[in-house]
VMD Tcl script that draws the C-alpha trace (Angstrom):
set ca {
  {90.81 111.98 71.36}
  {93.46 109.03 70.62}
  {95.09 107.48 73.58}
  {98.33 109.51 72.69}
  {96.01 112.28 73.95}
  {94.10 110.99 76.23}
  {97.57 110.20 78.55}
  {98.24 113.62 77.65}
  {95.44 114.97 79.25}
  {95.43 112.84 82.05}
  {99.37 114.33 83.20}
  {98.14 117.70 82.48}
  {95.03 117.69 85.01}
  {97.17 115.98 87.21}
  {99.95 119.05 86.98}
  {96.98 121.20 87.18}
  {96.54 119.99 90.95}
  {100.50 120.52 91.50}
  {100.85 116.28 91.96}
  {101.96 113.74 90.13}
  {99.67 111.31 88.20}
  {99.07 108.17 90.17}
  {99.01 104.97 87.75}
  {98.68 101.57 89.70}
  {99.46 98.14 87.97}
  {97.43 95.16 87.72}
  {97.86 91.68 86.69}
  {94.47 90.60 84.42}
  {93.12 87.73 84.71}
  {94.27 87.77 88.75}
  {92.94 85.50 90.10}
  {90.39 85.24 87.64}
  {89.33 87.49 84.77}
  {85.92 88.32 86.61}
  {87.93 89.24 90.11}
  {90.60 91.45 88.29}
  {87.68 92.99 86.60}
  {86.23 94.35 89.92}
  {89.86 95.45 91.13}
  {90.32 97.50 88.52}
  {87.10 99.20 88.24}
  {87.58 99.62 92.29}
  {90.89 101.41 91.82}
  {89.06 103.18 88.91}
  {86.80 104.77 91.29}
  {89.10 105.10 94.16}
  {90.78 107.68 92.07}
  {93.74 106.42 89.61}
  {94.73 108.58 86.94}
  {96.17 105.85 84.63}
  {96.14 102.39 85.02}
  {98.47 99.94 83.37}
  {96.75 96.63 83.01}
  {99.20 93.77 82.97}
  {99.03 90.98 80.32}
  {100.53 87.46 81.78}
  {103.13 85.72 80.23}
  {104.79 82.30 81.72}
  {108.39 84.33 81.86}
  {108.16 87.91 83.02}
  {111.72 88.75 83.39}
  {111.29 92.29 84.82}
  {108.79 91.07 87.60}
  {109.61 90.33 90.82}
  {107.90 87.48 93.15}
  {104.53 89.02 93.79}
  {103.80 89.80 90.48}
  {105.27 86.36 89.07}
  {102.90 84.54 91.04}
  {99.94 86.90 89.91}
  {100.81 86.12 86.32}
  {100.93 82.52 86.55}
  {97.68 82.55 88.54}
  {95.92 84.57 85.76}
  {97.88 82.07 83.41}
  {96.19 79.02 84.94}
  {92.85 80.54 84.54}
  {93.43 80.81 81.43}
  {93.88 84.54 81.11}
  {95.69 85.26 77.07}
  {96.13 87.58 75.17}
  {92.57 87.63 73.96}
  {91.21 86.89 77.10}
  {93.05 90.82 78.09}
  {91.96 92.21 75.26}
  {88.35 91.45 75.92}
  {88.30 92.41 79.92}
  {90.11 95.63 78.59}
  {86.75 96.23 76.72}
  {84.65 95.03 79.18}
  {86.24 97.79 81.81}
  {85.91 100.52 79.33}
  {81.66 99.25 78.90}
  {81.75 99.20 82.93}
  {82.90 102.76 82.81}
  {86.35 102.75 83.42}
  {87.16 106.00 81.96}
  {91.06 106.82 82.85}
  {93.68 105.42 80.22}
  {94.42 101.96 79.94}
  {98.07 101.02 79.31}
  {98.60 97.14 78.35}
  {101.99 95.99 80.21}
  {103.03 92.76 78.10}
  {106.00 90.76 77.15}
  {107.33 90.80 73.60}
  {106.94 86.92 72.75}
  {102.77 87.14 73.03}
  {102.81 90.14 70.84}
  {104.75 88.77 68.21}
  {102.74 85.57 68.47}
  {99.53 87.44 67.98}
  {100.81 89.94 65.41}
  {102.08 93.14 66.34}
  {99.82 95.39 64.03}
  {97.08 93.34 64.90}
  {97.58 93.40 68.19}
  {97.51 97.31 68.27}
  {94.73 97.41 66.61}
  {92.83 95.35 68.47}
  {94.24 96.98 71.64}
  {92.86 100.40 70.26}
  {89.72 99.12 69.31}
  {89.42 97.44 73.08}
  {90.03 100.87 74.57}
  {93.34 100.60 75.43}
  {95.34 104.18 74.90}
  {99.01 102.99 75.19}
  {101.47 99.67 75.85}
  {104.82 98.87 77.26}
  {106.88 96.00 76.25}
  {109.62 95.46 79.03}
  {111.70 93.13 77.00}
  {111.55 95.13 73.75}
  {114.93 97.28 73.19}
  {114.25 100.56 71.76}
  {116.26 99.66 68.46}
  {114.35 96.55 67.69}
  {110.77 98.21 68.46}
  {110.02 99.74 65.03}
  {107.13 97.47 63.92}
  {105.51 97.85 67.18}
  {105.99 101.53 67.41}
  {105.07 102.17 63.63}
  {101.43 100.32 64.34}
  {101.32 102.71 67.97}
  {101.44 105.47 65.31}
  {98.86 104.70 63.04}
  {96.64 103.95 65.97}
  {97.37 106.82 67.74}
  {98.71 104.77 70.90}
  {101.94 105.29 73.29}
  {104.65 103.24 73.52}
  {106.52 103.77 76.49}
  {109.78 102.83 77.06}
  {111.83 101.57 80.22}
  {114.76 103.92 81.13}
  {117.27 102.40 83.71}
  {119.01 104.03 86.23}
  {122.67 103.75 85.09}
  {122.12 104.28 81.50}
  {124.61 106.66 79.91}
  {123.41 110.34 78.36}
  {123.84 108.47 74.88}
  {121.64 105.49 75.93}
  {118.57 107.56 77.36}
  {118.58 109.61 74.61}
  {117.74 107.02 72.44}
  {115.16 105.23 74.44}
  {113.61 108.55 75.23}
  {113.36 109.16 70.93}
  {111.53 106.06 71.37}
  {109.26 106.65 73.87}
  {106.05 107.93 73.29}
  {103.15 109.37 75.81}
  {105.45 108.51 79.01}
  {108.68 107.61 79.55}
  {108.81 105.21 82.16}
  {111.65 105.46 84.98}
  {113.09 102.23 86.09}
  {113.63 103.44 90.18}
  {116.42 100.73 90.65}
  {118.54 97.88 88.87}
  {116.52 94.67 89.35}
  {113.49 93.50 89.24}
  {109.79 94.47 90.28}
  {108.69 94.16 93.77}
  {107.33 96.01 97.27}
  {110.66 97.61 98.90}
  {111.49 99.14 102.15}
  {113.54 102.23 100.92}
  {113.88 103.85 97.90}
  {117.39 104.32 96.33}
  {119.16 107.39 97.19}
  {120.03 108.84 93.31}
  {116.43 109.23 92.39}
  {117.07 113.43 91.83}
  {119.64 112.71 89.59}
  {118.36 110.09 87.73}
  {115.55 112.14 87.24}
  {117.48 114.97 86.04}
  {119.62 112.87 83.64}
  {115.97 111.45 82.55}
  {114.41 115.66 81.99}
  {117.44 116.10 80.00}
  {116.61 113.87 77.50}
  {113.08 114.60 76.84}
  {110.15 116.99 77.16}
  {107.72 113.68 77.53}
  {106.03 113.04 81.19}
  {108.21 111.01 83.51}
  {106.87 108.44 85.18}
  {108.63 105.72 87.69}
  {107.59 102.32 89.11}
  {109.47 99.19 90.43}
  {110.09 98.92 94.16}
  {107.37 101.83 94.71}
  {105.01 100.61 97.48}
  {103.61 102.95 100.98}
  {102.00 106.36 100.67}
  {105.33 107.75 101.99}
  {107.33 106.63 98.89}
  {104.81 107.58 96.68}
  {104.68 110.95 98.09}
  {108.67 111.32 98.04}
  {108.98 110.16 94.29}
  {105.89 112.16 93.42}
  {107.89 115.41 94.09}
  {109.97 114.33 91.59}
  {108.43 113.15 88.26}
  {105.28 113.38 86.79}
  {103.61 109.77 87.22}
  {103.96 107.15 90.31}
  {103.49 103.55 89.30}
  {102.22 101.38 91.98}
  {102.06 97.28 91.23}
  {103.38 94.34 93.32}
  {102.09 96.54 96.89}
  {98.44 96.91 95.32}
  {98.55 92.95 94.64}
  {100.03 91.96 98.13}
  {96.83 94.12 99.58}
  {94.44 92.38 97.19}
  {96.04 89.23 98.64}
  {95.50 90.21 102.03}
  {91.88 91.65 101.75}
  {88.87 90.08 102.94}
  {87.54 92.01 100.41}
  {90.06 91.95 97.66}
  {88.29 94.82 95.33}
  {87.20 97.20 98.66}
  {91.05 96.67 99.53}
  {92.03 97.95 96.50}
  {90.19 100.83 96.87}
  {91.29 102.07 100.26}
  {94.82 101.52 99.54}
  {94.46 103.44 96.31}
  {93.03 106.22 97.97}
  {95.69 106.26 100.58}
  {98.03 106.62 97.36}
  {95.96 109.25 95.88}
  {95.97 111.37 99.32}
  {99.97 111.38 99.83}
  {100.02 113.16 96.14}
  {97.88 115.69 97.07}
  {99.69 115.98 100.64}
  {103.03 116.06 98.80}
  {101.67 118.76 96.61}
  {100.49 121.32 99.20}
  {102.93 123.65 100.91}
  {104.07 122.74 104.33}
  {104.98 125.31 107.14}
  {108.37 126.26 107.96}
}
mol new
graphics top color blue
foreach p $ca { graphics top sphere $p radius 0.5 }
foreach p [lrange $ca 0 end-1] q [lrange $ca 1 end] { graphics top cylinder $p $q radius 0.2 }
display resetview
Protein backbone atom coordinates (compact mmCIF):
# COMPACT_ATOMS: atom_id res chain seq x y z
CA UNK A 1 0.00 0.00 0.00
CA UNK A 2 1.03 3.86 -0.57
CA UNK A 3 0.51 6.16 2.30
CA UNK A 4 -2.65 7.56 0.43
CA UNK A 5 -3.87 4.09 1.47
CA UNK A 6 -2.42 3.36 4.28
CA UNK A 7 -4.39 6.69 6.04
CA UNK A 8 -7.19 5.19 4.33
CA UNK A 9 -7.12 2.17 6.10
CA UNK A 10 -6.23 3.49 9.24
CA UNK A 11 -9.92 5.82 9.31
CA UNK A 12 -11.65 2.83 8.14
CA UNK A 13 -10.62 0.38 11.14
CA UNK A 14 -11.08 3.17 13.21
CA UNK A 15 -14.97 3.60 11.84
CA UNK A 16 -15.05 -0.05 12.12
CA UNK A 17 -14.90 0.40 16.07
CA UNK A 18 -17.69 3.30 15.76
CA UNK A 19 -14.70 6.08 17.03
CA UNK A 20 -12.83 8.43 15.61
CA UNK A 21 -9.12 7.96 14.70
CA UNK A 22 -6.88 9.37 17.35
CA UNK A 23 -3.68 11.15 15.72
CA UNK A 24 -1.38 12.93 18.37
CA UNK A 25 1.34 15.54 17.29
CA UNK A 26 4.87 15.65 18.05
CA UNK A 27 7.63 18.02 17.72
CA UNK A 28 11.00 15.86 16.38
CA UNK A 29 13.92 16.46 17.51
CA UNK A 30 12.12 17.47 21.17
CA UNK A 31 14.27 17.77 23.19
CA UNK A 32 16.58 15.80 21.35
CA UNK A 33 16.21 13.54 18.32
CA UNK A 34 16.97 10.34 20.53
CA UNK A 35 14.15 11.51 23.33
CA UNK A 36 11.44 12.33 20.63
CA UNK A 37 12.34 9.01 19.22
CA UNK A 38 11.17 7.13 22.37
CA UNK A 39 7.94 9.44 22.65
CA UNK A 40 6.81 8.54 19.62
CA UNK A 41 7.36 4.94 19.59
CA UNK A 42 5.64 5.17 23.29
CA UNK A 43 2.51 6.79 21.86
CA UNK A 44 2.97 4.19 19.03
CA UNK A 45 2.34 1.49 21.39
CA UNK A 46 -0.01 3.22 23.66
CA UNK A 47 -2.38 3.01 20.80
CA UNK A 48 -2.37 6.09 18.16
CA UNK A 49 -3.87 5.55 14.96
CA UNK A 50 -1.90 8.26 13.05
CA UNK A 51 0.71 10.28 14.17
CA UNK A 52 1.77 13.57 12.68
CA UNK A 53 5.42 14.11 13.34
CA UNK A 54 6.29 17.78 13.45
CA UNK A 55 9.29 19.22 11.53
CA UNK A 56 10.80 22.54 13.40
CA UNK A 57 11.13 25.62 11.80
CA UNK A 58 12.46 29.02 13.65
CA UNK A 59 8.82 30.74 12.71
CA UNK A 60 5.83 28.47 13.10
CA UNK A 61 3.08 30.86 12.63
CA UNK A 62 0.16 28.47 13.34
CA UNK A 63 1.73 27.23 16.72
CA UNK A 64 0.96 28.41 19.82
CA UNK A 65 3.50 28.76 22.97
CA UNK A 66 4.00 25.15 23.88
CA UNK A 67 4.72 24.02 20.67
CA UNK A 68 6.97 27.19 19.77
CA UNK A 69 9.18 26.40 22.48
CA UNK A 70 9.31 22.60 21.44
CA UNK A 71 10.42 23.67 17.99
CA UNK A 72 13.10 25.89 18.95
CA UNK A 73 14.35 23.29 21.45
CA UNK A 74 14.53 20.62 18.68
CA UNK A 75 16.03 23.61 16.58
CA UNK A 76 18.94 24.08 19.01
CA UNK A 77 19.73 20.47 18.92
CA UNK A 78 20.06 20.70 15.76
CA UNK A 79 16.99 18.87 14.59
CA UNK A 80 16.53 19.81 10.23
CA UNK A 81 15.01 18.75 7.83
CA UNK A 82 17.30 15.81 7.31
CA UNK A 83 17.76 15.23 10.74
CA UNK A 84 13.39 14.43 10.52
CA UNK A 85 13.70 12.66 7.71
CA UNK A 86 16.13 10.20 9.16
CA UNK A 87 14.30 9.70 12.81
CA UNK A 88 11.14 9.23 10.52
CA UNK A 89 13.08 6.11 9.22
CA UNK A 90 14.50 5.19 12.21
CA UNK A 91 10.73 4.92 13.86
CA UNK A 92 9.47 2.98 10.97
CA UNK A 93 12.96 0.28 11.60
CA UNK A 94 11.84 0.48 15.46
CA UNK A 95 8.44 -0.69 14.39
CA UNK A 96 6.35 2.12 14.34
CA UNK A 97 3.77 0.83 12.11
CA UNK A 98 0.70 3.52 12.08
CA UNK A 99 1.05 6.40 9.37
CA UNK A 100 3.42 9.02 9.69
CA UNK A 101 2.28 12.51 8.62
CA UNK A 102 5.28 15.20 8.42
CA UNK A 103 3.76 18.66 9.83
CA UNK A 104 6.28 21.35 8.30
CA UNK A 105 6.45 24.91 7.26
CA UNK A 106 6.66 25.87 3.59
CA UNK A 107 10.15 27.82 3.67
CA UNK A 108 12.23 24.32 4.65
CA UNK A 109 10.47 22.54 1.92
CA UNK A 110 11.18 24.84 -0.68
CA UNK A 111 14.74 25.11 0.61
CA UNK A 112 15.21 21.41 0.33
CA UNK A 113 13.26 20.90 -2.89
CA UNK A 114 9.79 20.07 -2.91
CA UNK A 115 9.95 16.86 -5.18
CA UNK A 116 12.84 15.88 -3.42
CA UNK A 117 11.60 16.32 -0.36
CA UNK A 118 8.56 13.97 -1.10
CA UNK A 119 10.50 11.62 -2.20
CA UNK A 120 12.65 11.35 0.36
CA UNK A 121 9.71 11.61 2.80
CA UNK A 122 8.20 8.45 1.01
CA UNK A 123 11.22 6.64 0.94
CA UNK A 124 11.65 7.48 4.98
CA UNK A 125 8.22 5.99 5.57
CA UNK A 126 6.34 8.84 5.85
CA UNK A 127 2.57 8.33 4.22
CA UNK A 128 1.37 12.01 4.07
CA UNK A 129 2.39 15.96 4.96
CA UNK A 130 0.75 19.18 5.87
CA UNK A 131 2.12 22.51 5.13
CA UNK A 132 0.23 25.10 7.42
CA UNK A 133 1.45 28.12 5.57
CA UNK A 134 0.87 26.73 2.06
CA UNK A 135 -2.54 28.18 0.45
CA UNK A 136 -4.32 25.67 -1.50
CA UNK A 137 -3.83 27.74 -4.84
CA UNK A 138 -0.12 28.01 -4.57
CA UNK A 139 0.38 24.16 -3.52
CA UNK A 140 0.56 22.57 -7.01
CA UNK A 141 4.26 21.54 -7.07
CA UNK A 142 3.96 20.09 -3.72
CA UNK A 143 0.76 18.32 -4.36
CA UNK A 144 1.82 17.10 -7.96
CA UNK A 145 5.10 15.27 -6.22
CA UNK A 146 2.29 13.86 -3.22
CA UNK A 147 0.81 12.28 -6.38
CA UNK A 148 3.49 10.58 -7.93
CA UNK A 149 4.50 9.31 -4.54
CA UNK A 150 1.36 8.24 -3.59
CA UNK A 151 1.33 10.61 -0.36
CA UNK A 152 -1.54 12.98 1.23
CA UNK A 153 -1.53 16.38 1.39
CA UNK A 154 -3.81 17.65 3.79
CA UNK A 155 -5.06 20.85 3.94
CA UNK A 156 -6.10 23.33 6.86
CA UNK A 157 -9.83 24.34 6.70
CA UNK A 158 -10.78 27.32 9.05
CA UNK A 159 -13.72 27.83 10.80
CA UNK A 160 -15.23 30.93 9.09
CA UNK A 161 -14.34 30.08 5.64
CA UNK A 162 -17.14 30.65 3.15
CA UNK A 163 -18.92 27.48 1.11
CA UNK A 164 -16.73 28.84 -1.92
CA UNK A 165 -13.47 28.84 0.12
CA UNK A 166 -13.76 25.18 1.62
CA UNK A 167 -14.60 23.91 -1.46
CA UNK A 168 -11.51 24.71 -2.84
CA UNK A 169 -9.22 23.72 -0.07
CA UNK A 170 -11.16 20.54 0.27
CA UNK A 171 -10.31 19.87 -3.94
CA UNK A 172 -6.99 20.23 -2.53
CA UNK A 173 -6.87 18.10 0.16
CA UNK A 174 -5.90 14.75 -0.08
CA UNK A 175 -6.11 11.61 2.56
CA UNK A 176 -7.61 14.06 5.41
CA UNK A 177 -8.87 17.21 5.52
CA UNK A 178 -7.80 18.79 8.51
CA UNK A 179 -10.37 21.01 10.64
CA UNK A 180 -8.96 24.10 12.13
CA UNK A 181 -11.34 23.92 15.71
CA UNK A 182 -10.92 27.79 16.21
CA UNK A 183 -9.39 31.14 14.72
CA UNK A 184 -5.89 31.41 16.22
CA UNK A 185 -3.25 29.63 16.92
CA UNK A 186 -2.22 26.11 18.39
CA UNK A 187 -2.34 25.49 22.01
CA UNK A 188 -3.99 23.38 25.23
CA UNK A 189 -7.55 25.17 25.84
CA UNK A 190 -10.12 25.02 28.50
CA UNK A 191 -13.34 24.83 26.28
CA UNK A 192 -13.95 24.08 22.98
CA UNK A 193 -15.84 26.60 20.73
CA UNK A 194 -19.47 26.24 20.59
CA UNK A 195 -20.02 26.00 16.40
CA UNK A 196 -18.05 22.83 16.09
CA UNK A 197 -21.53 20.87 14.55
CA UNK A 198 -21.78 23.31 12.07
CA UNK A 199 -18.50 23.77 11.08
CA UNK A 200 -18.39 20.28 10.69
CA UNK A 201 -21.35 20.15 8.59
CA UNK A 202 -20.24 23.05 6.34
CA UNK A 203 -16.79 20.91 6.26
CA UNK A 204 -19.04 17.16 5.12
CA UNK A 205 -20.53 19.31 2.56
CA UNK A 206 -17.63 19.88 0.78
CA UNK A 207 -16.03 16.58 0.64
CA UNK A 208 -16.35 12.82 0.98
CA UNK A 209 -12.51 12.81 2.48
CA UNK A 210 -12.08 11.91 6.43
CA UNK A 211 -12.36 14.92 8.69
CA UNK A 212 -10.07 15.39 11.08
CA UNK A 213 -9.63 18.48 13.75
CA UNK A 214 -6.79 19.68 16.01
CA UNK A 215 -5.77 23.07 17.60
CA UNK A 216 -6.94 23.83 21.12
CA UNK A 217 -7.84 19.92 21.54
CA UNK A 218 -6.34 18.80 24.88
CA UNK A 219 -8.35 16.38 28.00
CA UNK A 220 -10.03 13.07 27.29
CA UNK A 221 -13.35 14.97 27.65
CA UNK A 222 -12.73 17.17 24.55
CA UNK A 223 -11.45 14.52 22.68
CA UNK A 224 -14.39 12.47 23.35
CA UNK A 225 -16.90 15.48 22.49
CA UNK A 226 -15.12 16.31 19.08
CA UNK A 227 -14.72 12.61 18.39
CA UNK A 228 -18.56 12.34 17.98
CA UNK A 229 -18.19 14.59 15.43
CA UNK A 230 -15.48 13.96 12.76
CA UNK A 231 -13.48 11.25 11.87
CA UNK A 232 -9.85 12.03 13.35
CA UNK A 233 -8.86 13.93 16.81
CA UNK A 234 -5.50 15.64 16.69
CA UNK A 235 -3.85 15.96 19.95
CA UNK A 236 -0.36 18.23 20.12
CA UNK A 237 0.62 21.08 22.51
CA UNK A 238 -1.36 18.83 25.71
CA UNK A 239 0.83 15.63 24.79
CA UNK A 240 4.04 18.03 24.96
CA UNK A 241 3.02 19.89 28.24
CA UNK A 242 2.72 16.06 29.76
CA UNK A 243 6.08 15.09 28.27
CA UNK A 244 7.24 18.29 30.04
CA UNK A 245 5.83 17.36 33.18
CA UNK A 246 6.82 13.58 33.27
CA UNK A 247 9.39 12.09 35.30
CA UNK A 248 9.34 9.83 32.71
CA UNK A 249 8.74 11.83 29.61
CA UNK A 250 8.14 8.65 27.10
CA UNK A 251 5.97 6.44 29.99
CA UNK A 252 3.98 9.89 30.24
CA UNK A 253 3.28 9.86 26.88
CA UNK A 254 1.95 6.68 26.96
CA UNK A 255 -0.57 6.93 29.76
CA UNK A 256 -1.92 10.09 28.54
CA UNK A 257 -2.31 8.58 25.09
CA UNK A 258 -4.15 5.84 26.36
CA UNK A 259 -6.39 8.02 28.37
CA UNK A 260 -7.09 9.63 24.78
CA UNK A 261 -7.57 6.37 23.18
CA UNK A 262 -10.19 5.21 26.04
CA UNK A 263 -12.58 8.45 25.79
CA UNK A 264 -12.97 7.36 21.86
CA UNK A 265 -14.00 4.16 22.61
CA UNK A 266 -16.23 5.53 25.65
CA UNK A 267 -17.65 8.14 23.25
CA UNK A 268 -18.39 5.40 20.83
CA UNK A 269 -20.45 3.00 23.00
CA UNK A 270 -24.11 3.65 23.70
CA UNK A 271 -24.98 5.19 26.96
CA UNK A 272 -28.28 4.48 28.95
CA UNK A 273 -31.15 6.68 28.92
Amino acid sequence: MNGLERIASSFTRARGDGRAALMPYYTLGYPDPESSMAVVTAISRAGADLIELGVPFSDPLADGPTIQRSTQQALRAGTAVAVCLELTSRLRTAGVAQPLVLMGYYNPILAYGPARYIAAAAAAGADGCIVPDLPPEEAGELATACRGQGLALACLLAPNACPERAARVAARSTGFLYLVSLAGVTGARSALPADLPAFVARARAATSLPLAMGFGISTPEHVAAVGRLVDGVIVGSALIDVVDRAPEPALGAAEFIGRLRAALFDAAQPHAA
